[in-house]
N, C-alpha and C positions, 0 to 999 in steps of 0.2 A: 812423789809426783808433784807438790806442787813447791818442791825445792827445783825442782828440771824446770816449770816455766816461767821459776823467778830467773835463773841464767839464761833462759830463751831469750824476756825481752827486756833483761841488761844487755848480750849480744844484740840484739836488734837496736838498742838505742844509743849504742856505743857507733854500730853498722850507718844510722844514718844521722849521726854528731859529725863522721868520717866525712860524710857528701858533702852535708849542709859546708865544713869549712872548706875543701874544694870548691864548690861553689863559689863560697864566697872569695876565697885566695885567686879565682880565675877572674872574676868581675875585679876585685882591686887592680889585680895588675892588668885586665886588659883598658883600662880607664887611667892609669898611670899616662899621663905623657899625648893622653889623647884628645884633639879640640874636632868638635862636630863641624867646625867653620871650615876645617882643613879638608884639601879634596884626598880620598884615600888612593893618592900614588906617589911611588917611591920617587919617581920624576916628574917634577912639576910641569916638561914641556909633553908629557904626553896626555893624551884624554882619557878621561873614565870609560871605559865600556859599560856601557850599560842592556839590559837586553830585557824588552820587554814584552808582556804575553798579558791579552786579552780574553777574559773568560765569561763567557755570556752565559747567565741567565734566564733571564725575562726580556723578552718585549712588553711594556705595557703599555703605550699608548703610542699614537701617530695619530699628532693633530694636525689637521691637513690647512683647517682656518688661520691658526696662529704658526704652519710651517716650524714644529717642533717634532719631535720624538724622543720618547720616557725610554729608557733602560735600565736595569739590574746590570752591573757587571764588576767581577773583579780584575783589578789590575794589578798584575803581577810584578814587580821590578826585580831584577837579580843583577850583582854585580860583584866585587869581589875586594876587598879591604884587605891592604896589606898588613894590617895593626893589629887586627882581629883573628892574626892564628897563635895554636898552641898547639902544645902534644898532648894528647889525649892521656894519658900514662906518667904526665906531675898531675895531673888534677883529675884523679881516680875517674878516667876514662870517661870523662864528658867529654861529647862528640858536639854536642848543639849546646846553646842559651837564647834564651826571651829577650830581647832587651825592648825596656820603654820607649815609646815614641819620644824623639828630642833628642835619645843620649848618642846616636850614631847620626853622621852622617847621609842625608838624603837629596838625590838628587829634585830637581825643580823644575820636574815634567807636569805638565798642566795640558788642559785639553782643550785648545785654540778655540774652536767652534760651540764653546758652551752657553748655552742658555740657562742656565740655572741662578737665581738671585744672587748664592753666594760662590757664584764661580766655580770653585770648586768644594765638590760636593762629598767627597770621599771620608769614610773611617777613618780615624789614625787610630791603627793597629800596635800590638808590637812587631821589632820585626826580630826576625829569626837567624843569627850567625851559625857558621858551621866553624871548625877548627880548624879546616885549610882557608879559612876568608870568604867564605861568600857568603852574601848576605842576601835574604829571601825578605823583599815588605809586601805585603799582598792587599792593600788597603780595599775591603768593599763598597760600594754607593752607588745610588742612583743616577745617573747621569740626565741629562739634558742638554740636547745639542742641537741648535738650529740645521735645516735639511731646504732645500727647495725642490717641493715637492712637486710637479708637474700633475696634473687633473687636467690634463688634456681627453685621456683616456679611461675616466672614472667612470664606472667601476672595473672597466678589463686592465686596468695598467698595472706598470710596475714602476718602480722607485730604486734610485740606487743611491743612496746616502755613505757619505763619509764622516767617519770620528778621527781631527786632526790633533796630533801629538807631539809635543816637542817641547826641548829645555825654553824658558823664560829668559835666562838669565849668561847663561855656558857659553853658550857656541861651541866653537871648535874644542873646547875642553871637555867636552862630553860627546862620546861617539854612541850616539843612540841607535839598535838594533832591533828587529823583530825575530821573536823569541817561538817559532812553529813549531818544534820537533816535535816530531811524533801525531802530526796533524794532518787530517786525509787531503785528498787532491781539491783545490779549491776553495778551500777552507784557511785563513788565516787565524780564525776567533777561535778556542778551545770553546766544544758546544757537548761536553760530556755531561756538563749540569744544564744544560738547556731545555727551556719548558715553551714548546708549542704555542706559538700565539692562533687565539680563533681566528682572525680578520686576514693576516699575512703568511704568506709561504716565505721560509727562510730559504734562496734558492741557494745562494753563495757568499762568503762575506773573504775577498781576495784584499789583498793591503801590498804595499811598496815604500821604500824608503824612497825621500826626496832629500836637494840639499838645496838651499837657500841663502841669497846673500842679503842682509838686513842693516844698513850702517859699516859699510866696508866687514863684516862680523859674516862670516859661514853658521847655518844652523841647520841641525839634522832633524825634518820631519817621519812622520810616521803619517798614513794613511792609510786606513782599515774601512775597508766600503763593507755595506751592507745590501747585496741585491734583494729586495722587498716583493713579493709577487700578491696581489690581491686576490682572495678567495671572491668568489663574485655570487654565490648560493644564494645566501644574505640576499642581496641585491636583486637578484634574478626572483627568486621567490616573493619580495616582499614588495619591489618594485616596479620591476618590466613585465613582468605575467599581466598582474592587474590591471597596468595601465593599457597593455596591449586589446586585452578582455573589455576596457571598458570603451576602446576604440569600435572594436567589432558591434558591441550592443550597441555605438551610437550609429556606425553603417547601418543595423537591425533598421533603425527609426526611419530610415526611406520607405520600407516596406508595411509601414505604418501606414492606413487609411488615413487622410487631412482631416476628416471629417471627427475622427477621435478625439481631438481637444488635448491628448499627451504627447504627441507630435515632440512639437516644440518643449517640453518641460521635459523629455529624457535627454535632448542633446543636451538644453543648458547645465542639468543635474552632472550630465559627464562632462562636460568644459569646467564646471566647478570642481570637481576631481581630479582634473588632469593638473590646475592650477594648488593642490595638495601637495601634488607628488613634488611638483617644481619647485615648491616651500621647504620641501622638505631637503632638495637637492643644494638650495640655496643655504639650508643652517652648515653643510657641509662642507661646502667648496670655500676657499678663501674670495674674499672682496677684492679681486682683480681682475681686469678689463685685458689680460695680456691673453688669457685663453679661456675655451670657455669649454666646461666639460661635454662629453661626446651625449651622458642620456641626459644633460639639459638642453642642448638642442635638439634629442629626440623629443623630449617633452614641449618644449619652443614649436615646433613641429604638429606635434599634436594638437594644439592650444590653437593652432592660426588654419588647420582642417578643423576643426571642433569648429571654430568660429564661422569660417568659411560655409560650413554645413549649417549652421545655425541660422546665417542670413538667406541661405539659398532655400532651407524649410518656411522663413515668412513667405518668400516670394511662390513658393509654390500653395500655399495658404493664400495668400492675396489670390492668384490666377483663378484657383479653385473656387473660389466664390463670388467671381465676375460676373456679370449680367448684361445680356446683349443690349439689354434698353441703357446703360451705361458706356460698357467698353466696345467696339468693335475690331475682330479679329483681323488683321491684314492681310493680304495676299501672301507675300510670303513669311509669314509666322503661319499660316493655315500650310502654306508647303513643306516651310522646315518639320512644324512640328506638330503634323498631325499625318503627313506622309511621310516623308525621310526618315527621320531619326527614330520614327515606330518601325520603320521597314528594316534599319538599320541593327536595329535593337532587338529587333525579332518579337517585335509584341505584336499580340491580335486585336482583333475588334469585331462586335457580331455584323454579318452582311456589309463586311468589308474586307477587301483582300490591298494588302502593303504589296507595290512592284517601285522596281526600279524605276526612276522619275524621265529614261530614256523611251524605257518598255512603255510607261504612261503613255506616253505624249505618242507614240504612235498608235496606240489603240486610241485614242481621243479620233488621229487620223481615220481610221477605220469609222469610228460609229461614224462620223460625219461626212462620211463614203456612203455609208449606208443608211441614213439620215436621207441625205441629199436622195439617191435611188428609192427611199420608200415612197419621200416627197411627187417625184414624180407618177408614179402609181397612181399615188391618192387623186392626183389629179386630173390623171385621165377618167379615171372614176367616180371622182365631181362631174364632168364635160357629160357621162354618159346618163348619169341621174339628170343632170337640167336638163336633157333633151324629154327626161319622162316628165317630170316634175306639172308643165302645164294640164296634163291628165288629171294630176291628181286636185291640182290648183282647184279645178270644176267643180268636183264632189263634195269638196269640203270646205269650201268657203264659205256657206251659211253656216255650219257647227262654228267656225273660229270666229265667227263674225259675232257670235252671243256669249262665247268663253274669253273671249280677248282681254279685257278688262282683270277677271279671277286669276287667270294665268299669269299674268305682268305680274302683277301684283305680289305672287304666290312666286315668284319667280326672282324677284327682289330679294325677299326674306331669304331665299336659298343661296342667290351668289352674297348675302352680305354671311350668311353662317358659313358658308365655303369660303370667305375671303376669312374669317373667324378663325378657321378650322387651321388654312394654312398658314396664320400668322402664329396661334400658339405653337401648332408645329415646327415651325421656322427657328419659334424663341426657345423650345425643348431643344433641337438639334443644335444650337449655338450654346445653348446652355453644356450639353453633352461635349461640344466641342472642346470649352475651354479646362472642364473638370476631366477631359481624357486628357489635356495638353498637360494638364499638371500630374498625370500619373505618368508622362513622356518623361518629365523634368524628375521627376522621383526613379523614374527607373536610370536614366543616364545619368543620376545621381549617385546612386548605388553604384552602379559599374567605374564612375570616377572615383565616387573618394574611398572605396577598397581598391583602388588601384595606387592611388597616392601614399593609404596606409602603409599597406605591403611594398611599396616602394621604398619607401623613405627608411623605415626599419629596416631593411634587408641593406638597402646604401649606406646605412649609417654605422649599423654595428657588424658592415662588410668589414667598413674603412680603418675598424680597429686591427691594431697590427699584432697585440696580444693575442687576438680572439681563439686563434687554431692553432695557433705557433706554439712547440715545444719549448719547456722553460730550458731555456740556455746560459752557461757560466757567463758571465760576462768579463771579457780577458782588462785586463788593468796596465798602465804605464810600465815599463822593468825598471829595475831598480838602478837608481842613480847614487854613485856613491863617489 
């Protein structure tokens, strides 16, 4: 027994002594005669094909302030070297080799639009030969590549970014291709390893060969877009609910009594809040003057009603605590707004009825129709007492002749307390007057600025072209070749 597995793993280390020099007998001679400066074709006037496939990962970042965006991705190159075949059957049936970065031949595709320190930001891999020539480099990295990103429409919008690719150096000696097969409609990027980002919807990432003349020099680009659609939940939940809620509890504060003293410290409370949200819109949106996002001018919006509300609650606090021995009500502020805009508004008053300011004025007509007709009456009915009057003149002139003196006198006191009486009355009803005109202004307060509110929201986030609209591929250039 343990003579059978001393010949076992003699056979076995005789079995890959065999490989090992294959191996090595393939790498001498496919390195014989061979310079990585040289381009791998048998004619020097024709171009390298090259074919290249992008394979996305990760989204992880879209910075909107600095007009960047992060990606994971690998990029694949495949192309095909005439130098680098064999027969599988001299060199015990190796079909593949590894070989180290540097020792083959690589093309000098770089990616135009990058933002990253050192350019380019890629692994170097080994890359991979087959024995009929082709060669597989799939170098992984993080990418960064400048986008201009439009926030016109933050947070409903969408973003379509391009990653541009192309030789450095080649031109027309390297025929650069995109490398799809087997990839769904719409789709250029292989996204079989692809991981969901929270913030963006990947709707479609389409691409197109272009060709470009640079120094009398033809050069083959690549363009691979990325349609971006913005998840908006985030947004919606953490910032338009709120701020909408906190619009509504400041419309709340018309219906405030003046006389509470919190009036005015809940609007400024929510002007201070709305002026949060804006702060917060502001760490997000890039520092430019060219467009300005859709919910900061909802917020811009809110911040100049907040305000607007906030000066129109002093002035009804002023009105409200007026005093006839100070202010005096005028003609028409006593019409506007203590008949019209009460009648208008549908508020009441006790032992007082709101009519049309037409219906008024004719009944004014009437009572002084009937005014005038009472007038006359009374008068005939004076004419018929003086004719009795000297009758009584007789009987009673010695009584008033020794009361006269008490009476005046006692008589005085009365119209100076009756003049008393009507004057604070006068100052109560004017008083009343000006603290009803300011629950006029509080009520046509309310009825404006929820109307402003709900206006302005409803036209703003109408005006977005994302908002209801089904995401759609967005079609690309055809190909230029």
């Amino acid at each position: 027994m343990f003579l059978l597995l001393q010949i076992l793993y003699i056979l076995l280390f005789l079995n890959l002594a065999d490989t090992s020099d294959d191996e090595y007998r393939l790498l001498k001679d496919l390195r014989e005669g061979y310079d990585p400066m040289e381009r791998p074709v048998s004619d020097h006037m024709k171009p390298v094909n090259v074919k290249l496939r992008l394979i996305l990962q990760q989204l992880v970042d879209v910075d909107e302030k600095n007009q960047v965006i992060t990606l994971v991705v690998w990029t694949q190159y495949t192309w095909n070297d005439y130098k680098m075949k064999w027969s599988p059957e001299e060199y015990g049936n190796i079909t593949s080799l590894q070989i180290p970065f540097g020792t083959l031949w690589k093309p000098d595709i770089l990616l135009f639009n990058s933002a990253n320190e050192h350019f380019d930001s890629s692994f170097p891999v080994n890359m991979v030969i087959s024995n009929d020539g082709n060669v597989l480099f799939a170098p992984p990295g993080i990418m960064q590549f400048s986008c201009s990103l439009s926030m016109t429409w933050f947070p409903y919008d969408e973003q379509v970014c391009y990653l541009k690719f192309g030789s450095w150096t080649y031109g027309k000696k390297l025929d650069l291709r995109i490398d799809d097969a087997d990839l769904p409609e719409g789709h250029k990027m292989d996204l079989q390893y692809y991981v969901p980002n929270g913030e963006f919807d990947l709707i479609s990432t389409p691409a197109f060969r272009k060709s470009t003349t640079f120094l009398d020099e033809t050069y083959v680009e690549l363009y691979f877009h990325m349609h971006l659609k913005r998840r908006t939940m985030y947004y919606g939940l953490n910032w338009i609910i709120p701020s909408i809620l906190i619009s509504l509890s400041n419309i709340l504060g018309f219906t405030m009594p003046v006389e509470c003293g919190e009036k005015v410290t809940l609007q400024i409370t929510n002007f201070l809040s709305i002026m949060v949200f804006l702060a917060m819109v502001s760490e997000v949106a890039p520092p430019t003057s060219e467009s300005i996002p859709i919910i900061a001018a909802f917020f811009s919006f809110a911040i100049v009603i907040l305000g607007v509300s906030i000066c129109v609650s002093l002035i009804t606090v002023n009105i409200f605590y007026r005093h006839p021995k100070m202010h005096r009500m005028g003609d028409w502020t006593r019409y506007i707004f203590l008949e019209w805009l009460p009648w208008f508004l549908l508020m009441s008053r006790p032992d007082h009825v709101f009519r049309k300011p037409k219906r008024e004025k004719k009944k004014e007509e009437e009572e002084d129709e009937e005014s005038n007709a009472g007038g006359k009456e009374e008068e005939s009915e004076l004419i018929s007492q003086k004719q009795q009057r000297p009758r009584l003149l007789v009987n009673s002139q010695i009584v008033m002749d020794s009361t006269i003196p008490y009476l005046e006198e006692v008589i005085g006191y009365l119209k100076v307390f009756k003049a008393k009486l009507d004057d604070d009355e006068e100052e109560e009803e004017e008083i009343l007057n000006w603290r009803f005109m300011a629950m006029v202004i509080d009520r046509a307060s309310l009825f404006l600025f929820t109307g402003l509110i709900f206006g302005t929201t409803f036209v703003i986030f109408a005006a977005c072209p994302n908002l209801f609209s089904a995401d759609q591929i967005i079609e690309t250039e055809p190909v230029i070749t």
